[in-house]
N, C-alpha and C positions, 0 to 999 in steps of 0.2 A: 505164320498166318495170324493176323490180328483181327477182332472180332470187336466189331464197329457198335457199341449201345447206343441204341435210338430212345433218346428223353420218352416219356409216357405222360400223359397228361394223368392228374389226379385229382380225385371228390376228396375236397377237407372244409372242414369247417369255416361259415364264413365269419370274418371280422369287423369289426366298428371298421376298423383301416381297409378294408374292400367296398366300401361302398360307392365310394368315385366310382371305381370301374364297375360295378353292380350296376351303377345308374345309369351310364352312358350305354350299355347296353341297353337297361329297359327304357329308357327313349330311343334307342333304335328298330326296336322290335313291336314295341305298343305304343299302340296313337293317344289311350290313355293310360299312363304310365303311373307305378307306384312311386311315391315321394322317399327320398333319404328317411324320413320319419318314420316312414309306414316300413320298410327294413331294419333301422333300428329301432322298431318298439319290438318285433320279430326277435330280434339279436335279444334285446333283454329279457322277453318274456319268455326265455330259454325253448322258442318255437326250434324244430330241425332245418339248419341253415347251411347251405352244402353252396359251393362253390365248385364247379371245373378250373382247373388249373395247370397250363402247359407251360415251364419255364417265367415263373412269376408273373404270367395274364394270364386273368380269368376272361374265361369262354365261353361262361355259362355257369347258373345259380337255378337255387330252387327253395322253397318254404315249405314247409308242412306242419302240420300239430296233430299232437297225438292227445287223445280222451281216454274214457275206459276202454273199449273195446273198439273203439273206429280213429282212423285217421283219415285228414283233411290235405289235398295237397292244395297249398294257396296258388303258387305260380311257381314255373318251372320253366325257362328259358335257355335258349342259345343263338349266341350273336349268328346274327346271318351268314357270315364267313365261311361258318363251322358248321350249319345246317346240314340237313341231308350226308350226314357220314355217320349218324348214329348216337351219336354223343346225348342227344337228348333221350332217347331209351335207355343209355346206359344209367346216366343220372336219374332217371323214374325208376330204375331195378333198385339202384340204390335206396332209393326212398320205400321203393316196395316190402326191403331187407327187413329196413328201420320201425316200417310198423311191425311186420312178421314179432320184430325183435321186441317189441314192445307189445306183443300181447292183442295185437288189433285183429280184429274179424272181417274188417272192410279195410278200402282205402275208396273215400269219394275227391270225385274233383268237379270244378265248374268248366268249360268248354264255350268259346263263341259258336252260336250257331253257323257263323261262317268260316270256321277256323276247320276246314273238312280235313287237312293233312295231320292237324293235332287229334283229333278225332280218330283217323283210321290209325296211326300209332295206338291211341289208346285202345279200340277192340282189338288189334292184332295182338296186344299185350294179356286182352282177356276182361278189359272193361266192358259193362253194356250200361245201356242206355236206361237210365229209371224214371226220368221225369225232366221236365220243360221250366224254368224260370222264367219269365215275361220280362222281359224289361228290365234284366237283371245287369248287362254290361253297358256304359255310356260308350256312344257310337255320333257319326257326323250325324249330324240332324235329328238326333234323339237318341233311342236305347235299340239296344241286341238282345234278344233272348240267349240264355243260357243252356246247352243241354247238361243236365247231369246225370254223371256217370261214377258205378261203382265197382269195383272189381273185391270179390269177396276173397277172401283168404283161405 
């Protein structure tokens, strides 16, 4: 009897050389999307840069930065493909580890206000709601407010 291993996807480290696929994801997912620059200033400014990865594609990326005591998630994505099977919470646990690991008492994030399924992820996981940004994300015909949200540690 032989015993079949199924590949696993995995969270590593993202690279300069991932960002092609970093990018075509986030123009597929956001209407306004981060530039190659705006990831690699990320990459050098030693921000936490995680990647999903199943059999060399990535599937999903995430940013965050850590300060004294709080951490920041910038954006944290999964191509649509891959949606709804979880991979986006597992990749937020991860980040969730990385501040624990580093000392953080919070982790905040920003939210569209019309993004309701990133949202209910985020309270299910134990984020609430602390405040309203106005006009904080560019949208068709003008701005989104933002909710933000902090999950205390």
């Amino acid at each position: 009897m032989s015993a079949q291993l199924k590949e696993m996807p995995e969270i590593r480290q993202m690279l300069v050389t991932d960002l092609d696929e970093v990018i075509v994801i986030e123009k597929e997912v956001f209407l306004f999307p981060w530039t190659r620059g705006n990831f690699g200033d990320s990459i050098s400014s030693r921000y936490h840069c995680y990647v999903l990865e199943l059999g060399g594609h990535i599937f999903g990326y995430g940013v965050m930065t850590i300060g004294l005591d709080e951490a920041h998630l910038l954006t944290l994505s999964v191509t649509a493909g891959w949606q709804q099977e979880g991979w986006g919470e597992k990749l937020l646990q991860h980040f969730i580890c990385l501040a624990k690991e580093n000392h953080a008492r919070s982790v905040f994030l920003e939210v569209r206000k019309s993004n309701l399924g990133a949202a209910r992820l985020y309270e299910r996981i134990g984020f609430t709601r602390i405040a309203t940004r106005s006009g904080y994300y560019p949208a068709m015909g003008g701005c989104e407010d933002a909710i933000v949200m902090e999950l205390t540690l």
